[in-house]
FIDRENFI-760006 format. One record per residue (C-alpha): residue number from 1; chain; x, y, z. Coordinates in Angstrom, 2 decimals. Each point is the difference from the previous one (the first is absolute). Example, Ala and Ser with C-alpha at 12.3 -4.5 7.8 and 13.67 -1.06 7.14 Angstrom:
2
PAZA   i ch       X       Y       Z
PAZA   1  A   12.30   -4.50    7.80
PAZA   2  A    1.37    3.44   -0.66
END
This chain:
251
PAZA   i ch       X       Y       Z
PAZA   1  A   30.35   -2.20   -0.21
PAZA   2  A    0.55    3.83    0.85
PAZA   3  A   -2.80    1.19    2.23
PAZA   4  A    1.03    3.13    1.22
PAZA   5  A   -2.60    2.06   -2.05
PAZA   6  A   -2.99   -1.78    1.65
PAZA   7  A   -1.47    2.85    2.63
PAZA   8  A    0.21   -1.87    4.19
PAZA   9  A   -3.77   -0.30    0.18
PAZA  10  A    0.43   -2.55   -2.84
PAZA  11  A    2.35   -2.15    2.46
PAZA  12  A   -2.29    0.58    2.45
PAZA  13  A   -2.77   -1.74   -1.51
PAZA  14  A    1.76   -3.20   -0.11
PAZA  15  A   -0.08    0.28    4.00
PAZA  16  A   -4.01   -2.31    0.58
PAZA  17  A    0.22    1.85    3.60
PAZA  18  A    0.56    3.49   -1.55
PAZA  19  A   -2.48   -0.10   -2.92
PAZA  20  A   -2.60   -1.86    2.98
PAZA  21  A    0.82    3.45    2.15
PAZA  22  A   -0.32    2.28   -3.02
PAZA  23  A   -3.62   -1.27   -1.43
PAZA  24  A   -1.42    0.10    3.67
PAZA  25  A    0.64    3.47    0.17
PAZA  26  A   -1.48    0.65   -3.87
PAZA  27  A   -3.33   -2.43    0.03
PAZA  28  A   -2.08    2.75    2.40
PAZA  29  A    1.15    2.83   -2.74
PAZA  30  A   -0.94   -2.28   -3.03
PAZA  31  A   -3.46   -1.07    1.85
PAZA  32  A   -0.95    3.42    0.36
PAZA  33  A    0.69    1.41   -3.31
PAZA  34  A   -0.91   -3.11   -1.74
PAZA  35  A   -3.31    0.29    1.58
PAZA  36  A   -0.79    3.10   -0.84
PAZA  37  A    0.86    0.36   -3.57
PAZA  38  A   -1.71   -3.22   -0.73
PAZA  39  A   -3.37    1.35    1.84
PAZA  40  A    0.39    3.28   -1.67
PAZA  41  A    0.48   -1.46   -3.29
PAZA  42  A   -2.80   -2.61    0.04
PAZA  43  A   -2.24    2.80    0.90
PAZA  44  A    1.20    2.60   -2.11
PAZA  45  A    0.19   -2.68   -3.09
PAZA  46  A   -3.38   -1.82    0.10
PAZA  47  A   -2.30    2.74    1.89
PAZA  48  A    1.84    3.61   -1.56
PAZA  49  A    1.80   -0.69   -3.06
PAZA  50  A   -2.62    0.60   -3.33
PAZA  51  A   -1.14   -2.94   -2.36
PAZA  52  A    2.15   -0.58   -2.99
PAZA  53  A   -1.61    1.21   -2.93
PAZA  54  A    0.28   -3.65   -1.71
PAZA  55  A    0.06   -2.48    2.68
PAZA  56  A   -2.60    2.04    2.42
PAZA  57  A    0.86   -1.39    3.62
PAZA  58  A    1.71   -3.16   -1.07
PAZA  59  A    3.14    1.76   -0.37
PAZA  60  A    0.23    0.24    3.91
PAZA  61  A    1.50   -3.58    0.41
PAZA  62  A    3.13    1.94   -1.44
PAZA  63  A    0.70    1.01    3.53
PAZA  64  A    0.73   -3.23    1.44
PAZA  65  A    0.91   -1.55   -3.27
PAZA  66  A    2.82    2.54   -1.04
PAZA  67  A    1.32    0.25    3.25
PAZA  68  A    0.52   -4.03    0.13
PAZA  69  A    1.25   -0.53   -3.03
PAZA  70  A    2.97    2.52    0.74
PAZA  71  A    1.04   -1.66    3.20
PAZA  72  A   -0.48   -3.59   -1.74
PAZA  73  A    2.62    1.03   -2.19
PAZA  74  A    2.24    2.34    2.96
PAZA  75  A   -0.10   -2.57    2.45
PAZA  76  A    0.86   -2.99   -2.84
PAZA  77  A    3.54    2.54   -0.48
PAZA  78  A    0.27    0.48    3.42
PAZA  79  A   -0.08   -3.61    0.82
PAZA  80  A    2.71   -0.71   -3.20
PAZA  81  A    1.94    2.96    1.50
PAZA  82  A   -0.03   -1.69    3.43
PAZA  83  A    1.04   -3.29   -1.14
PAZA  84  A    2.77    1.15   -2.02
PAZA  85  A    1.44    1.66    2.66
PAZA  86  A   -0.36   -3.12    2.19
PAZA  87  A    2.05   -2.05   -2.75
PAZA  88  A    2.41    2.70   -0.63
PAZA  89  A    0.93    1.32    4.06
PAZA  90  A   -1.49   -3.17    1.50
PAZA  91  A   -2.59    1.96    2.36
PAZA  92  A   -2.74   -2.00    1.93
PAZA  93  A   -1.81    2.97    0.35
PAZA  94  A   -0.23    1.03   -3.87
PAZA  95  A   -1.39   -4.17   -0.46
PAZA  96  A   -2.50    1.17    3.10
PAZA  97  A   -1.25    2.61   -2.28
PAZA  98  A   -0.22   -1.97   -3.00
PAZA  99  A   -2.21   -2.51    1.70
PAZA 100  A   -2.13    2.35    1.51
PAZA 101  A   -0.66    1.69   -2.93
PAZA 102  A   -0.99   -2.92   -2.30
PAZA 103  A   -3.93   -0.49    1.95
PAZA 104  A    0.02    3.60    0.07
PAZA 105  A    0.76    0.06   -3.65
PAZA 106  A   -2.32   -2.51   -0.85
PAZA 107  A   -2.63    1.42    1.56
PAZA 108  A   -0.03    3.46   -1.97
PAZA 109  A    0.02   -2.29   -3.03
PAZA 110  A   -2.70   -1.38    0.66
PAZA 111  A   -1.86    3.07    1.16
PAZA 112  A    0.82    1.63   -3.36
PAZA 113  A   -0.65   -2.95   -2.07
PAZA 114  A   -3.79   -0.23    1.63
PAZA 115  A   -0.53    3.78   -0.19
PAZA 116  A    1.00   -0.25   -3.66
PAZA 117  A   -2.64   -2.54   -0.79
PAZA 118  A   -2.59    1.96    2.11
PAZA 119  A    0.67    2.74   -2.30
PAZA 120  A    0.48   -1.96   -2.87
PAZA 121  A   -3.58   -1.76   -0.01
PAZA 122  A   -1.61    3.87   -0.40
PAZA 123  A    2.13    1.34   -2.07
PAZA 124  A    1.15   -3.09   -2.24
PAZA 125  A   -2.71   -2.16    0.37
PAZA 126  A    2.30   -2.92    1.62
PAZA 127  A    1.43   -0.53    3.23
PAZA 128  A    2.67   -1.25   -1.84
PAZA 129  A    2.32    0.19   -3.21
PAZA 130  A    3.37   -1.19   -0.93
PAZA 131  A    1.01    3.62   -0.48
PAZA 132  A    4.17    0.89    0.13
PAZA 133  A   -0.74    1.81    3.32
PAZA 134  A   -2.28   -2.18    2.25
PAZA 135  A    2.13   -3.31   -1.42
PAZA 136  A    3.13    1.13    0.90
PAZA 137  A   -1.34    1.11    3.89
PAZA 138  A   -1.26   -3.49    0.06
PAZA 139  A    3.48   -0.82   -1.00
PAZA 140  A    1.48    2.06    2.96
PAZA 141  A   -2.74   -1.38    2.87
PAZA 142  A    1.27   -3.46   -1.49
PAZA 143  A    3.91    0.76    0.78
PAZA 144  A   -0.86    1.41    3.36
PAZA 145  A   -1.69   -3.02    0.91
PAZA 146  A    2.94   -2.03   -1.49
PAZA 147  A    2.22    1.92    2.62
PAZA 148  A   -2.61   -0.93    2.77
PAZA 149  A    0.15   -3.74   -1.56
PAZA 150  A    3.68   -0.11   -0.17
PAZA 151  A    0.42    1.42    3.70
PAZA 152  A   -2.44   -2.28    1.44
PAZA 153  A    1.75   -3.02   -1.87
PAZA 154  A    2.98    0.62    1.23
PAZA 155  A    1.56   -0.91    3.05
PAZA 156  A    3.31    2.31    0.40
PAZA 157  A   -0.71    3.64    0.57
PAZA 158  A    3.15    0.65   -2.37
PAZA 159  A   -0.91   -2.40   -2.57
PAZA 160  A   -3.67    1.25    0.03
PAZA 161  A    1.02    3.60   -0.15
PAZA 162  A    3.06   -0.54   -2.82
PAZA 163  A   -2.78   -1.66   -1.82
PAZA 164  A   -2.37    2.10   -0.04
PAZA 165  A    2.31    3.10   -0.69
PAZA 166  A    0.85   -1.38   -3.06
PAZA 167  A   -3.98   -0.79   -1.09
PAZA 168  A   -0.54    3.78    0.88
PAZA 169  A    2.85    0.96   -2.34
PAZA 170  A   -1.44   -1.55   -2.65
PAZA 171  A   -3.35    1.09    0.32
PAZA 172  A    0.84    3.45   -0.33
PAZA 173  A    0.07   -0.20   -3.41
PAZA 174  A   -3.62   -0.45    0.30
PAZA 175  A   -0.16    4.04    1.92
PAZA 176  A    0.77    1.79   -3.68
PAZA 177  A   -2.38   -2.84   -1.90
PAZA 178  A   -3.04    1.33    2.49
PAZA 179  A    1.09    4.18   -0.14
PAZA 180  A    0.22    0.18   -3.64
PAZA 181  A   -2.52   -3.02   -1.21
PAZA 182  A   -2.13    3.01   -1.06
PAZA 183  A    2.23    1.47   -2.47
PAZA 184  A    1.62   -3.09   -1.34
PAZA 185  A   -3.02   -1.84   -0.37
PAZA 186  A   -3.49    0.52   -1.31
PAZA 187  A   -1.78   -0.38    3.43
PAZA 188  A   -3.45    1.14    1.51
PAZA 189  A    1.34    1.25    3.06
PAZA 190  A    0.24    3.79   -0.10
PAZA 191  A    3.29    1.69    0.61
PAZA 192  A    1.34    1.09    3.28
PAZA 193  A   -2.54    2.06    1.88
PAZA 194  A    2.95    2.67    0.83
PAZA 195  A    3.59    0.01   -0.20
PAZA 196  A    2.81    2.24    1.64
PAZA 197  A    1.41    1.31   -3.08
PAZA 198  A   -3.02    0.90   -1.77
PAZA 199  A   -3.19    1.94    0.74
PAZA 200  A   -2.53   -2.09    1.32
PAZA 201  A   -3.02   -0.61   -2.59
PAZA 202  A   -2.63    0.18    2.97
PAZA 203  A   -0.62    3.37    2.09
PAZA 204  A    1.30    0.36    2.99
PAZA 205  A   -3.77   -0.86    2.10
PAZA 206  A    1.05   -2.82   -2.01
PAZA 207  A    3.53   -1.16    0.30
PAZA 208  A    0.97    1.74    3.14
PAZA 209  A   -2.06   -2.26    2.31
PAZA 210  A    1.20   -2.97   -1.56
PAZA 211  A    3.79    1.19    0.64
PAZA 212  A   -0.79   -0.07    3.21
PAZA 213  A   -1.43   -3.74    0.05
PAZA 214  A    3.30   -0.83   -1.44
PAZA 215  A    1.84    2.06    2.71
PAZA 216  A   -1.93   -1.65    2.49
PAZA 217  A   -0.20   -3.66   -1.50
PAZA 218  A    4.41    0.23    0.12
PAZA 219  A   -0.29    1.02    3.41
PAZA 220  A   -2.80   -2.51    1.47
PAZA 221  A    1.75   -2.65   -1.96
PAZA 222  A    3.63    1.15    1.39
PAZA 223  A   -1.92   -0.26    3.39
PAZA 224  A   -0.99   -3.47   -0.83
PAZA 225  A    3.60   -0.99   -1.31
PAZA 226  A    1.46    1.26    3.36
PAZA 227  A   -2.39   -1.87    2.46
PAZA 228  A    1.22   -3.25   -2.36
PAZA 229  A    3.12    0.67    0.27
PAZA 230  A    0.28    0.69    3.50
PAZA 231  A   -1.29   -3.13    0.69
PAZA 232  A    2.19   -2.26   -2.82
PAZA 233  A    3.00    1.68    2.02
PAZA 234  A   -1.58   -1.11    3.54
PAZA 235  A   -0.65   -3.26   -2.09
PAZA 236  A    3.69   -0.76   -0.92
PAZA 237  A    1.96    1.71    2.88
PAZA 238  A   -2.07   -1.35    2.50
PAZA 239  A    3.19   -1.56    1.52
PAZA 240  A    1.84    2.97    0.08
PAZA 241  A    0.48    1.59    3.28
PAZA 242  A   -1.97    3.38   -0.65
PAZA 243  A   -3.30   -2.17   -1.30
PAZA 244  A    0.68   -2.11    3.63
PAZA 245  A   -0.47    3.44    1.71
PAZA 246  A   -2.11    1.82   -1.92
PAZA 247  A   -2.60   -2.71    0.17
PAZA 248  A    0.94   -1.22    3.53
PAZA 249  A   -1.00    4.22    1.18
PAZA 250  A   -3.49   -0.18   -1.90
PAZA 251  A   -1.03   -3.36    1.57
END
């Protein structure tokens, strides 16, 4: 298969020792910032930000629910992404990622799915409905844990990841079922609070702190992938010469 398009970084990746070296140097950077967008838009959200005319101050779950819900759904593609790449270039460090992500993943699911219902149980008068929306998350926290299942189940590392590459494949079908659910279906949930093609329906003392929860949610949950992943790579290359030293100079 040609290659030769691919940019070097992208070969570099499949090197565990390289990408190890790389997210050392990027986890202070992604602490910082993460912190402080996700302070700054807590605050700024639940204390600054005005009552919705409808809702009143129920609407403020929407900054920890909208911001989860995106990165269910990112990190579920990023994860399908990774594994393809593992079956299609056979790198260990693209089934790292894909492992790592999946707890991650399921996480934000959850998150989302219980910040729905808190929202839900005001505004709806459930926690819960089978609505096109919140059934098809549940759908997505159910094939992130049957990634976790499948890994854990597993014995080979290249078994577990091929499998599990191919689960994620499928299961993106579910990603367009959960972004347009709205519009195809008749559904409770309301449409997308903003989108980057259209004016947002909110004012900005409205929207713009919640674009910065999701700016900081990618980057304290890209912080959280790379301390994962650092140590699946320490996990699996611990018999490689570099892991002998590297841990040999901490002790």
């Amino acid at each position: 298969m040609a290659v030769k398009w691919l940019p070097r970084w992208f070969f570099q990746l499949a090197s565990p020792r390289w990408c190890y070296q790389i997210t050392g140097m990027l986890i202070p950077w992604f602490a910082v910032v993460s912190i402080t967008l996700v302070v700054l838009g807590t605050i700024w959200g639940l204390a600054f930000a005005p009552a919705d005319y409808q809702q009143g101050n129920s609407f403020r779950i929407i900054y920890l629910h909208v911001p989860a819900a995106i990165l269910a759904q990112s990190f579920y593609m990023l994860m399908a992404l990774a594994g393809a790449i593992g079956l299609i270039w056979k790198m260990k460090v693209a089934d790292m990622v894909a492992k790592s992500v999946a707890p991650i993943g399921a996480s934000l699911a959850v998150l989302a799915l219980l910040t729905g219902a808190i929202w839900g149980k005001p505004t709806w008068g459930s926690w819960w409905v089978w609505d096109a929306r919140l059934t098809s998350m549940l759908v997505l926290l159910f094939l992130y844990l049957g990634v976790i299942a499948l890994n854990s189940a597993i014995e080979s590392e290249t078994t577990a990841g091929q499998a599990t590459a191919v689960l994620s494949l499928v299961g993106l079908v579910n990603i367009p079922i959960i972004k347009y659910s709205v519009e195809w279906w008749n559904t409770l949930h309301q449409p997308a609070s903003f989108k980057l093609t259209e004016k947002p329906a909110m004012p900005p003392e409205m929207w713009v702190p919640l674009l910065v929860m999701v700016i900081g949610f990618y980057t304290l949950f890209g912080l959280a992938l790379m301390l994962r992943l650092r140590n699946e790579i320490l996990q699996r290359e611990r018999r490689a010469s570099w892991v002998r030293d590297l841990l040999s100079v901490k002790a």
